[in-house]
C-alpha positions in Angstrom: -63.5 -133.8 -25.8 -67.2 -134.3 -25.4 -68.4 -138.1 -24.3 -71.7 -138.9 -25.9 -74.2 -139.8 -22.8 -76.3 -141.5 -25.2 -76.0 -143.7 -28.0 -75.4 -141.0 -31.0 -76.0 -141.6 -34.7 -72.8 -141.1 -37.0 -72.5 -137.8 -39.5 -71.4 -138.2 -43.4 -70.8 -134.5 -43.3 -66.7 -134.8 -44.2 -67.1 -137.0 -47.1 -70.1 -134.1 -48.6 -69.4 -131.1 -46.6 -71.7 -129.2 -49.3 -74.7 -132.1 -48.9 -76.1 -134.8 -51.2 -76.9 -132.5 -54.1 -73.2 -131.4 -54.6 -72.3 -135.4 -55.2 -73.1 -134.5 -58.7 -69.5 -132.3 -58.1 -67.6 -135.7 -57.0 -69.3 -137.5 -59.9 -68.1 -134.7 -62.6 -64.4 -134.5 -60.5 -64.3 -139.0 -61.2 -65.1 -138.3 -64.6 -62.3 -135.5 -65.3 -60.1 -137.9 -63.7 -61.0 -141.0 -65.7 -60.3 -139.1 -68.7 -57.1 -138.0 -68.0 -55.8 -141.9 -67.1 -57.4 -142.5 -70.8 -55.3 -140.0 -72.4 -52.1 -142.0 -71.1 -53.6 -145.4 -73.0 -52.2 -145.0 -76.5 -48.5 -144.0 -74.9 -47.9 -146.8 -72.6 -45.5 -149.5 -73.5 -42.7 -151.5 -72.3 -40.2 -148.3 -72.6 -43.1 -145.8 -71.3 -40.3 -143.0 -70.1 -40.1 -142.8 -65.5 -41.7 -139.8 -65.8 -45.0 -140.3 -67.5 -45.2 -144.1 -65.5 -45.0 -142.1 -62.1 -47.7 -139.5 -63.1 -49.9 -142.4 -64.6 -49.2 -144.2 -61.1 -50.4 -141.3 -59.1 -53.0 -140.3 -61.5 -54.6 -143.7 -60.5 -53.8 -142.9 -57.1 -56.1 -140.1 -56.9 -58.5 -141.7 -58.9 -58.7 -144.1 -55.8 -59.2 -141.5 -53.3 -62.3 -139.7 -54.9 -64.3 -143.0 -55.6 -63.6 -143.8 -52.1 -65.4 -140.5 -50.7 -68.8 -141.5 -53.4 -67.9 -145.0 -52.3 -67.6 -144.8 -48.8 -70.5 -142.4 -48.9 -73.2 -144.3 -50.7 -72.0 -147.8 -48.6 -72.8 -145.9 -45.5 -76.0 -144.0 -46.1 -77.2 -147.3 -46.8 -75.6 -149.5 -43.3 -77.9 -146.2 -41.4 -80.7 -148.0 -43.0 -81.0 -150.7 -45.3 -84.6 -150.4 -45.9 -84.7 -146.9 -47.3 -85.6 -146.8 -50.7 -83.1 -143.7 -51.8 -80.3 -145.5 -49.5 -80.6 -148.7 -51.8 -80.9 -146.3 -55.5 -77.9 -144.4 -54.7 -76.1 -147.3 -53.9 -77.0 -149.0 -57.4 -76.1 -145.6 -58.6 -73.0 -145.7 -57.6 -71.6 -149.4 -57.8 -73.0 -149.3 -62.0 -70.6 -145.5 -62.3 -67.8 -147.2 -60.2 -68.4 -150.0 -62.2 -67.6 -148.8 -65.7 -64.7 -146.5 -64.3 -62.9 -149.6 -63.2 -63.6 -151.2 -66.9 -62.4 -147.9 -68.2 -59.0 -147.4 -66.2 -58.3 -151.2 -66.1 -55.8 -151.2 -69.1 -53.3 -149.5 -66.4 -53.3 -152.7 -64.4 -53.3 -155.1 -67.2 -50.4 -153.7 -68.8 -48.9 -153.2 -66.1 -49.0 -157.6 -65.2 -47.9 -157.9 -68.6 -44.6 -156.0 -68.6 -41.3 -158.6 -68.6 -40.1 -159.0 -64.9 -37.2 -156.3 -65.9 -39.0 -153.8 -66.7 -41.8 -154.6 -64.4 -39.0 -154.3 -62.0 -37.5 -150.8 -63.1 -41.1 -149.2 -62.2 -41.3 -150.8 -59.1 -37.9 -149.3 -57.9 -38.8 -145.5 -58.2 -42.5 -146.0 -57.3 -41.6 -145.5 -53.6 -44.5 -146.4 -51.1 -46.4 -148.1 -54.0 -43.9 -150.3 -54.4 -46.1 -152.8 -52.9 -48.7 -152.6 -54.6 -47.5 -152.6 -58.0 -45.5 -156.0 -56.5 -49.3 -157.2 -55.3 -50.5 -156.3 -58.9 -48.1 -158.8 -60.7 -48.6 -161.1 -58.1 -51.8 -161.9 -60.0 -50.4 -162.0 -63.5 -51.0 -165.7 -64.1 -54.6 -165.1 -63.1 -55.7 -162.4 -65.3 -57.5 -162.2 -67.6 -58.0 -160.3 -71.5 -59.2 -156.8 -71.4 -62.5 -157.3 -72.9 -62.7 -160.6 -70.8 -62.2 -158.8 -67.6 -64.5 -156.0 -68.6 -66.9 -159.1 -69.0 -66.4 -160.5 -65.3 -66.6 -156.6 -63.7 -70.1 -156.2 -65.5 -71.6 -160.0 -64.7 -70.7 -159.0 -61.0 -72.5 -156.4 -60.8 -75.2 -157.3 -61.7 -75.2 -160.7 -61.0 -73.1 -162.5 -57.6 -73.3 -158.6 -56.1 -76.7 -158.6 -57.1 -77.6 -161.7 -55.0 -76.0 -160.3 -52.4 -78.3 -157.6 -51.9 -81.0 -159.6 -52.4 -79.8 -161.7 -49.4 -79.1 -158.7 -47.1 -82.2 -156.9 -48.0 -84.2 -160.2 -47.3 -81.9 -160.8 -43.9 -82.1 -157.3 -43.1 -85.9 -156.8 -43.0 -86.4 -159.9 -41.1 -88.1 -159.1 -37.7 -88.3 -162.1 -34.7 -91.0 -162.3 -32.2 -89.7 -163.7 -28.8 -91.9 -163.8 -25.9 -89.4 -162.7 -22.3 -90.6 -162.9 -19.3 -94.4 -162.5 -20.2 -93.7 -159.7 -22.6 -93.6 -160.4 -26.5 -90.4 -158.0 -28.2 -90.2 -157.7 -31.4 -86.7 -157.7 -32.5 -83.9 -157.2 -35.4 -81.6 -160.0 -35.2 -79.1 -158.1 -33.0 -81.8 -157.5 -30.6 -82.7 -161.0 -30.7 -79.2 -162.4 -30.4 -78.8 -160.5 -27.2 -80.4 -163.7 -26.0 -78.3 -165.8 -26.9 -76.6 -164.8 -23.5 -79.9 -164.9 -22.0 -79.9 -166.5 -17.9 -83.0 -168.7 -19.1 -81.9 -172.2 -20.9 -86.1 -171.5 -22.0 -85.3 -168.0 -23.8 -82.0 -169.3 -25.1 -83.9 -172.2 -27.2 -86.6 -169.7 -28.0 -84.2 -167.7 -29.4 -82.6 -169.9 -31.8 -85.9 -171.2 -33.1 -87.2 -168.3 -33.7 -84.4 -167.2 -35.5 -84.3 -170.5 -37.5 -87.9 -170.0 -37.9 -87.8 -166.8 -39.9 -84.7 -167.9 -41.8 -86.2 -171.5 -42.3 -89.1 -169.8 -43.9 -86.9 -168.6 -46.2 -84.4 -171.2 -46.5 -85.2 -172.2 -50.0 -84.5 -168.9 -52.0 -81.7 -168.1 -49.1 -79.9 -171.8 -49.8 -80.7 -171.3 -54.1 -78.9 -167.5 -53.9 -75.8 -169.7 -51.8 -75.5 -172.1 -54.4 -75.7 -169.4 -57.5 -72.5 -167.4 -55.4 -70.6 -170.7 -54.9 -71.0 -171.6 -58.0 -70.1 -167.9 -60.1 -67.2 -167.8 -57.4 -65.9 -171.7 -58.4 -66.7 -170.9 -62.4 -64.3 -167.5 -62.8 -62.0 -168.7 -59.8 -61.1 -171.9 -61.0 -62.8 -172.3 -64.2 -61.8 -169.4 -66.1 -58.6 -167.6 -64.2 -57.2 -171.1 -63.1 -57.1 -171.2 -59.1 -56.0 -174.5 -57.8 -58.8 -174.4 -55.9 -61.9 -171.8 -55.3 -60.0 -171.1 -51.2 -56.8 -170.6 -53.5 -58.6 -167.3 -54.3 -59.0 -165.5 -51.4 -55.8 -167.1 -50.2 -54.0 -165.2 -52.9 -55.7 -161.8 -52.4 -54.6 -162.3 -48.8 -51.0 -162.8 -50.1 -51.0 -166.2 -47.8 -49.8 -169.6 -49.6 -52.7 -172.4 -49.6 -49.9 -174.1 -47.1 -50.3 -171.9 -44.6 -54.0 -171.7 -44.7 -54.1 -175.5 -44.5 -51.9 -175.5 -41.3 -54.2 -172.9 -39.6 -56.8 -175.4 -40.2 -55.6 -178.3 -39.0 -54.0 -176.9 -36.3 -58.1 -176.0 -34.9 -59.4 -179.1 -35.7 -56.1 -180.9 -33.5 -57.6 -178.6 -30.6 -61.0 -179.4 -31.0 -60.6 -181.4 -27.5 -59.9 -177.9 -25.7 -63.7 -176.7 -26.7 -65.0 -179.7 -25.8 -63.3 -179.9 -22.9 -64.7 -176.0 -21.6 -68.3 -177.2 -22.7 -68.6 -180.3 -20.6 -67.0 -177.6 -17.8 -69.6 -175.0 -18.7 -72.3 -177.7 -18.8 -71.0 -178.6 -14.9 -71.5 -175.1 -14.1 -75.2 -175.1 -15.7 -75.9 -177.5 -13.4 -76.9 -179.3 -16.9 -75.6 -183.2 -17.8 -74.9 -181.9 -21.4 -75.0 -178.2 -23.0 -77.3 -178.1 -25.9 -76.1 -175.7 -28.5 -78.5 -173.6 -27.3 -76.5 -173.0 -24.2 -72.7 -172.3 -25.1 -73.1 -168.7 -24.6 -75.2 -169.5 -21.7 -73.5 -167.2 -18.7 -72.7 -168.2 -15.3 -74.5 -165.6 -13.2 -78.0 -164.7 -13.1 -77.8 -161.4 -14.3 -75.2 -159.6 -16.6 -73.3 -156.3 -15.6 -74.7 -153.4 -17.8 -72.4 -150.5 -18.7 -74.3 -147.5 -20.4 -72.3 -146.1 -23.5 -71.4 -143.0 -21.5 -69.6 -145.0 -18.8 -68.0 -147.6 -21.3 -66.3 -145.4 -23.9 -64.4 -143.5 -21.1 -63.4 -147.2 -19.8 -62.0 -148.2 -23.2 -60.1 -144.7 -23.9 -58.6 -145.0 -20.8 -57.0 -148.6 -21.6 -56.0 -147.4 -24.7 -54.2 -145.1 -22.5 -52.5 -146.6 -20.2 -51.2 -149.2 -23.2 -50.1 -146.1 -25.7 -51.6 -142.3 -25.2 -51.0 -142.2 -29.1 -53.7 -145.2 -29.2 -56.1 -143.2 -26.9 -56.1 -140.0 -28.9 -56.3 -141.7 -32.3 -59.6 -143.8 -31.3 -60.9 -140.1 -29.5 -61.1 -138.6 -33.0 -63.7 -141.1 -33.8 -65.7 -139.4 -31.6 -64.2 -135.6 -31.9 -65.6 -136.3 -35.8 -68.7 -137.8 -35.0 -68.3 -140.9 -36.7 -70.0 -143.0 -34.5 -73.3 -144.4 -34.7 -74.0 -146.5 -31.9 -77.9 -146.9 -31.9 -79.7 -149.9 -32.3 -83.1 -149.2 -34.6 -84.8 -151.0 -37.4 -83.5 -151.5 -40.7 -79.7 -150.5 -39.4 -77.0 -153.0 -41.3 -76.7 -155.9 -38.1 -73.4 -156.5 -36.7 -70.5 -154.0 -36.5 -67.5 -152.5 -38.2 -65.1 -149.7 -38.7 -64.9 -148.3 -42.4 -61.9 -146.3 -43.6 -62.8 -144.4 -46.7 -58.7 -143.1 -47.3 -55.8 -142.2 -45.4 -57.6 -138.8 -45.2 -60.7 -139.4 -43.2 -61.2 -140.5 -39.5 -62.6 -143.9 -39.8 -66.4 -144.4 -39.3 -67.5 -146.8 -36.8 -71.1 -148.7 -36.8 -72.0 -150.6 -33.7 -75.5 -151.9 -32.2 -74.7 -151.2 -28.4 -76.9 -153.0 -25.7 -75.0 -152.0 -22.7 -73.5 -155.7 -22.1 -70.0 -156.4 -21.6 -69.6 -157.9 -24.6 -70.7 -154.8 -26.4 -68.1 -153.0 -24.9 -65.7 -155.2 -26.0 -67.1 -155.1 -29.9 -67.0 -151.1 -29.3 -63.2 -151.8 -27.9 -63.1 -154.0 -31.6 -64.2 -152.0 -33.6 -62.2 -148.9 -32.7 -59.4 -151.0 -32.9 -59.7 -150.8 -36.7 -60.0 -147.7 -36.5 -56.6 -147.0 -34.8 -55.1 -149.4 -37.0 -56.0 -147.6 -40.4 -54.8 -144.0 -38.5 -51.7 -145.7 -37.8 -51.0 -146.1 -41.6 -52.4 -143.2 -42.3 -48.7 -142.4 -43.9 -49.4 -144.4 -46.6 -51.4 -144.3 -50.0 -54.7 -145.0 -50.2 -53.5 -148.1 -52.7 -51.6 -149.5 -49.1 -52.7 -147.9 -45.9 -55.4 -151.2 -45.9 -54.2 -153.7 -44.1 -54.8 -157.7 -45.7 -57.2 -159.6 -44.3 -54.8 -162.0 -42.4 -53.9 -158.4 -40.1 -56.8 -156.5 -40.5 -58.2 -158.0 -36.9 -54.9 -157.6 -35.1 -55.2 -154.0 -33.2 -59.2 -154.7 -33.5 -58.6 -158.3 -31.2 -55.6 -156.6 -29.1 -57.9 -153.5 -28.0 -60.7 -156.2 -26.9 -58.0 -158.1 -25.0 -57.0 -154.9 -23.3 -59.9 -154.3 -22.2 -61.2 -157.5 -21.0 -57.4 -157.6 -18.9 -59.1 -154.2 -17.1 -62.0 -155.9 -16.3 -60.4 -159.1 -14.8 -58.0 -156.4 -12.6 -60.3 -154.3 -11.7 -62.6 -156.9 -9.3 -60.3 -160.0 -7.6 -63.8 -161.6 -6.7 -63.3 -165.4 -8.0 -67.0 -164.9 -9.6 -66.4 -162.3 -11.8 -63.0 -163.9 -12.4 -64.5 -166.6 -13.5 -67.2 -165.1 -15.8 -64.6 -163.2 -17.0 -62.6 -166.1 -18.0 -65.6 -168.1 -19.6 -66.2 -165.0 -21.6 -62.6 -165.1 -23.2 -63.2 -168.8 -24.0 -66.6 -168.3 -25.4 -65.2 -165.5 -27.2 -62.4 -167.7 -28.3 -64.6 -170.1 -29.4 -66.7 -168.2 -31.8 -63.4 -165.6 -33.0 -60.8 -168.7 -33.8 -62.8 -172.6 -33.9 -66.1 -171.5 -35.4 -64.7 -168.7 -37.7 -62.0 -171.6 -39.0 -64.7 -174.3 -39.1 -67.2 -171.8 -41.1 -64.3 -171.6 -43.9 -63.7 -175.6 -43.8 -67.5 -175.9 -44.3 -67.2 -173.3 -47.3 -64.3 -175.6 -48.5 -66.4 -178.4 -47.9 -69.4 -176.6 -49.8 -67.8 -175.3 -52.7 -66.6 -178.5 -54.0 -70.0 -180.1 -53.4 -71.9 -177.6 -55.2 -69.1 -178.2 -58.1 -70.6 -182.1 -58.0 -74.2 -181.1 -58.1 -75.3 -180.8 -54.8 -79.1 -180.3 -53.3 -79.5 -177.5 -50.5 -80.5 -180.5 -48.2 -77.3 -182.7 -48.7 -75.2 -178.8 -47.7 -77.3 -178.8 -44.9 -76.0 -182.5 -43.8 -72.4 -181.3 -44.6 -73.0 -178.5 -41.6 -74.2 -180.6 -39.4 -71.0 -183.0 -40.1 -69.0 -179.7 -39.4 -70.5 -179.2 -36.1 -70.7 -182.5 -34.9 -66.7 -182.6 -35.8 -66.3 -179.1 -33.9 -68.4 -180.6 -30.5 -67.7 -184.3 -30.5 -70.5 -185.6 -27.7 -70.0 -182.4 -25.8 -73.1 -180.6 -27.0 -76.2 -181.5 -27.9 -77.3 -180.6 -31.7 -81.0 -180.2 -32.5 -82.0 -180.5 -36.2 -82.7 -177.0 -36.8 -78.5 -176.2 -36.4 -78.0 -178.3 -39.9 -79.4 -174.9 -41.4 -77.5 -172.2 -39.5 -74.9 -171.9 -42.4 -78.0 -169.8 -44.3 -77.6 -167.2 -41.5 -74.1 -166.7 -41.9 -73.7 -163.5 -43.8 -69.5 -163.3 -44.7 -70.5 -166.8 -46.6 -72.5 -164.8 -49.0 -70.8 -161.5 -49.3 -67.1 -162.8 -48.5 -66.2 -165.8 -49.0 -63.5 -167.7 -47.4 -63.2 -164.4 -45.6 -64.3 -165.9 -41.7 -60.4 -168.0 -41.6 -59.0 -164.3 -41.0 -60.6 -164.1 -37.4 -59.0 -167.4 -36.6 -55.9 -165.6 -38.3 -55.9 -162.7 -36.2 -57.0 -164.1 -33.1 -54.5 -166.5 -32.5 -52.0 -164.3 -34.2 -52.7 -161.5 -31.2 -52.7 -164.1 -28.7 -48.9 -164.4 -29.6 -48.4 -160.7 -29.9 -50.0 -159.9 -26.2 -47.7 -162.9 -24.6 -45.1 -160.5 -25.7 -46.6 -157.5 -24.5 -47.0 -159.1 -21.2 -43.2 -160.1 -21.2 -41.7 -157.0 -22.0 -44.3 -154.0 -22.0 -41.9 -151.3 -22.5 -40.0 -153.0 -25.7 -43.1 -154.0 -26.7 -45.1 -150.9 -27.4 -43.4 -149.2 -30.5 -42.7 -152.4 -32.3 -46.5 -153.3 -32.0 -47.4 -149.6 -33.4 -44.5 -150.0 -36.2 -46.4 -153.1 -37.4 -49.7 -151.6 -37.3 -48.0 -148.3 -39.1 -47.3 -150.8 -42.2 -50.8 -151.1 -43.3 -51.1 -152.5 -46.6 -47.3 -151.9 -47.8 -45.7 -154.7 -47.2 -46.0 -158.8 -47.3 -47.9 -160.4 -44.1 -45.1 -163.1 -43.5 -42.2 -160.3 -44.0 -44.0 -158.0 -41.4 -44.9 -160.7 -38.9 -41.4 -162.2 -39.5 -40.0 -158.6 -38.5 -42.2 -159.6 -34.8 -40.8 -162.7 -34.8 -43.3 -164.8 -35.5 -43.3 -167.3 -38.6 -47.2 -168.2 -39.9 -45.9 -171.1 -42.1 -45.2 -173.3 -38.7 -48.1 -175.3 -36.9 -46.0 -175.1 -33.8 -46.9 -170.9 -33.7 -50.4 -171.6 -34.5 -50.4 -174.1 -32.0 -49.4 -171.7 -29.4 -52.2 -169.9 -29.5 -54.3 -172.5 -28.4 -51.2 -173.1 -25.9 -52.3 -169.9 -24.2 -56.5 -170.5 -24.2 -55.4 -173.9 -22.9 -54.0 -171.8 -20.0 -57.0 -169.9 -19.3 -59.1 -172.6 -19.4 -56.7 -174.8 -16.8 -57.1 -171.4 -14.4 -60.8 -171.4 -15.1 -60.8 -175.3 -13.6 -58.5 -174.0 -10.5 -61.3 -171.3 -9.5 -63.8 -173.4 -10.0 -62.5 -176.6 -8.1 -61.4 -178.8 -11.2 -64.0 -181.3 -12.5 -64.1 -184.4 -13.8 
């Protein structure tokens, strides 16, 4: 295998080996297929014969898999560069065809919630891997919907909450930030200005974050009115017309997690609030500052960072994967084998990071903006953890290889933590120890307290906007939120009531954060094992990653031994940060 030596831009030559202008080929091969699923529609019935019910099942299947590949293809044409006019058309394109395909084929699933339990039943027990699926589809029989009614709802969101969504991300995405470092003006993205955010200088730190609520703060009025148009089209359909008990009730169900259990997870980080706290007033110590602004709690220790070129860390991460499973390694190596990485940081590029799997039959595509810090490596680590997660159920349908939300971050969170255990072994000097350390706890910090405090806020917000809010009394609900997360540990300027417009899973996912917090204390249970019994370990870790989408959360964590419904497992997680911060105290001489 080749190692890039550079940061390389991804290739969307194996979802179009022909090119763009043979899409029109896809387009016509959907359409065939759409057709066929309609010729089933005036047949089906509550004594539809086995037969014709399997080959309507696996007509849908395949139905799946080619609007994944026109999908999958228009989604990331448009991440390489959100600014390019023929990027943004063929998306639109695409979402208004996949649109009225869905209206089209949706009898199948509406009939199919309809069905008696018995019969219901019957199907489900020859439909062999879908099995689950068809379960997940009656799971949301008491929430759906009239035909016509649904066909309604799939129109309005296209070209109405989806809509605003773009709106936001092409806004977002064609911000630029001025910030003036060491002399020298830059003219950033926001990934090249959060970079700073890790900055040695308390004065570029501040900088940073007012210059980034500068930009957003010049847009905060359209930015907060687009917010409260989502919340309120999510509340209306949610609970208004499908009857949620609540608008969280939502995503909770599409997760296949009861409210209870969600409510746990939350309470569970706002008990532990104290062990943040706690870390900041250590980190402030450390500073040599009385308090830590918010400014400063991704402020590092040392002067300077270590830097690790792409070519140096994707060897490095390959080679953990290794030494944990060799299967792991040479899954995550086809990312690259494929080219399927894009790793550049540009203009216009979609911010952040992710891995996309189009179907069980493609290597995943990963999307990162590398900078060369250790953190990045540990995103790359992330990211290519989902990508060995979705190769590991490659087995299954395209309607179940996805793992749910509440899993979908555990090999992403295990790979970082493999990698980051390297990096503590590798040097015994108590200095990188200890920046080592502080980086898990500031990671933990923004993966499990802020992700779970984003989603109370959303809580929070949704049923203020369902009284009438103003964008200025949402704003005093964050700050509430924050001042709850940091007690009188961190300072909070003004500008921080506002951050919550900056937050992009608020618009384009809501409720979605809580699944970090999910995963991430989730893994931290999962690698306690690992570290007690590696060799046992191992294959019951990749059988739980191999189930994918086909099965309940709670019955394939319960198969790992671990039950979500009890605070006393959530709490553990914490149980184990609480242990790295106590070691972090030890190397640096305890304080007060």
């Amino acid at each position: 295998m080749t190692l890039p030596t550079v940061a390389t831009r991804w290739s969307l030559q194996d979802l179009l080996p022909e090119g763009v202008e043979h899409l029109e080929n896809n387009l016509d091969q959907i359409e065939a297929c759409v057709q066929k699923i309609e010729s089933y529609r005036p047949h089906i019935s509550t004594d539809l014969h086995q037969d014709v019910f399997l080959e309507l099942l696996h007509s849908m299947e395949s139905l799946r898999e080619l609007t994944a590949v026109v999908a999958g293809y228009a989604y990331l044409r448009y991440a390489e560069n959100t600014q390019d006019p023929a990027a943004l058309s063929l998306r639109d394109r695409i979402e208004q065809i996949l649109t009225e395909v869905d209206n089209r084929t949706m009898f199948f699933s509406l009939w199919f919630k309809s069905l008696p339990d018995v019969a219901a039943g019957q199907y489900i027990s020859i439909a062999g891997d879908l099995h689950y699926y068809l379960e997940s589809l009656r799971r949301f029989k008491p929430y759906t919907l009239s035909e016509p009614e649904e066909k309604i709802i799939n129109l309005k969101d296209v070209n109405g909450c989806e809509a605003l969504v773009k709106i936001y991300e092409i806004l977002t995405n064609g911000f630029t930030f001025n910030l003036e470092v060491d002399g020298e003006v830059k003219k950033l993205t926001r990934d090249g200005l959060t970079q700073y955010y890790h900055h040695p200088s308390a004065e570029v730190r501040a900088a940073t974050y007012k210059e980034l609520y500068r930009v957003y703060g010049e847009n905060k009025t359209v930015l907060a009115q687009i917010y409260s148009n989502l919340l309120r089209d999510w509340g209306s359909e949610g609970v208004g017309l499908r009857g949620y008990a609540s608008p969280i009730s939502m995503r909770n169900m599409g997760n296949n997690i009861p409210d209870m259990v969600v409510n746990t997870l939350f309470e569970v980080c706002r008990k532990n609030v104290g062990l943040f706290q706690r870390y900041f007033r250590l980190k402030a110590r450390l500073l040599g500052m009385d308090r830590l602004r918010r400014y400063d709690i991704y402020a590092p220790i040392a002067c300077s960072e270590k830097m690790l070129q792409l070519d140096i860390a994707i060897p490095l991460i390959l080679n953990c994967f290794h030494q944990f499973s060799p299967l792991v390694e040479q899954l995550a190596s086809q990312v690259l084998e494929r080219n399927h990485l894009d790793a550049q940081v540009r203009p216009g590029k979609l911010g952040g990071a992710f891995s996309y799997s189009v179907s069980p039959k493609f290597v995943p595509w990963v999307m990162a903006n590398y900078n060369g810090r250790i953190r990045d490596v540990t995103t790359l680590a992330h990211e290519f953890g989902h990508s060995v997660h979705a190769m590991l159920a490659s087995d299954h349908s395209i309607l179940t290889f996805h793992a749910p939300q509440p899993l979908a971050e555990t090999a992403s969170v295990f790979a970082e933590m493999l990698v980051t255990d390297r990096l503590l072994q590798e040097d015994s000097d108590p200095i990188v120890q200890r920046d080592l350390l502080m980086t898990i706890l500031d990671d933990a910090y923004a993966t499990v307290q802020r992700q779970a405090f984003i989603s109370i806020f959303e809580r929070d917000a949704h049923a203020k906007v369902a009284e009438g809010c103003t964008s200025e009394e949402l704003a005093r609900v964050y700050m509430q939120n924050l001042n709850e997360q940091f007690g009188d540990a961190i300072e909070l300027a003004d500008e921080f009531a506002w951050e919550w417009v900056t937050i992009p899973h608020i618009y384009n996912a809501p409720f979605y954060p809580y699944a970090y917090s999910f995963g991430q204390l989730l893994v931290l249970a999962l690698y306690q094992q690992y570290l007690v019994g590696r060799e046992a370990f191992v294959p019951r870790y990749i059988k739980l990653l191999s189930y994918g989408g086909s099965a309940e959360p709670k019955s394939i964590l319960a198969e790992a031994g671990l039950d979500i419904s009890s605070a006393e497992f959530w709490q553990g997680g914490f149980d184990i940060l609480q242990s790295k911060l106590e070691r972090l105290v030890q190397i640096t001489g305890g304080y007060q």
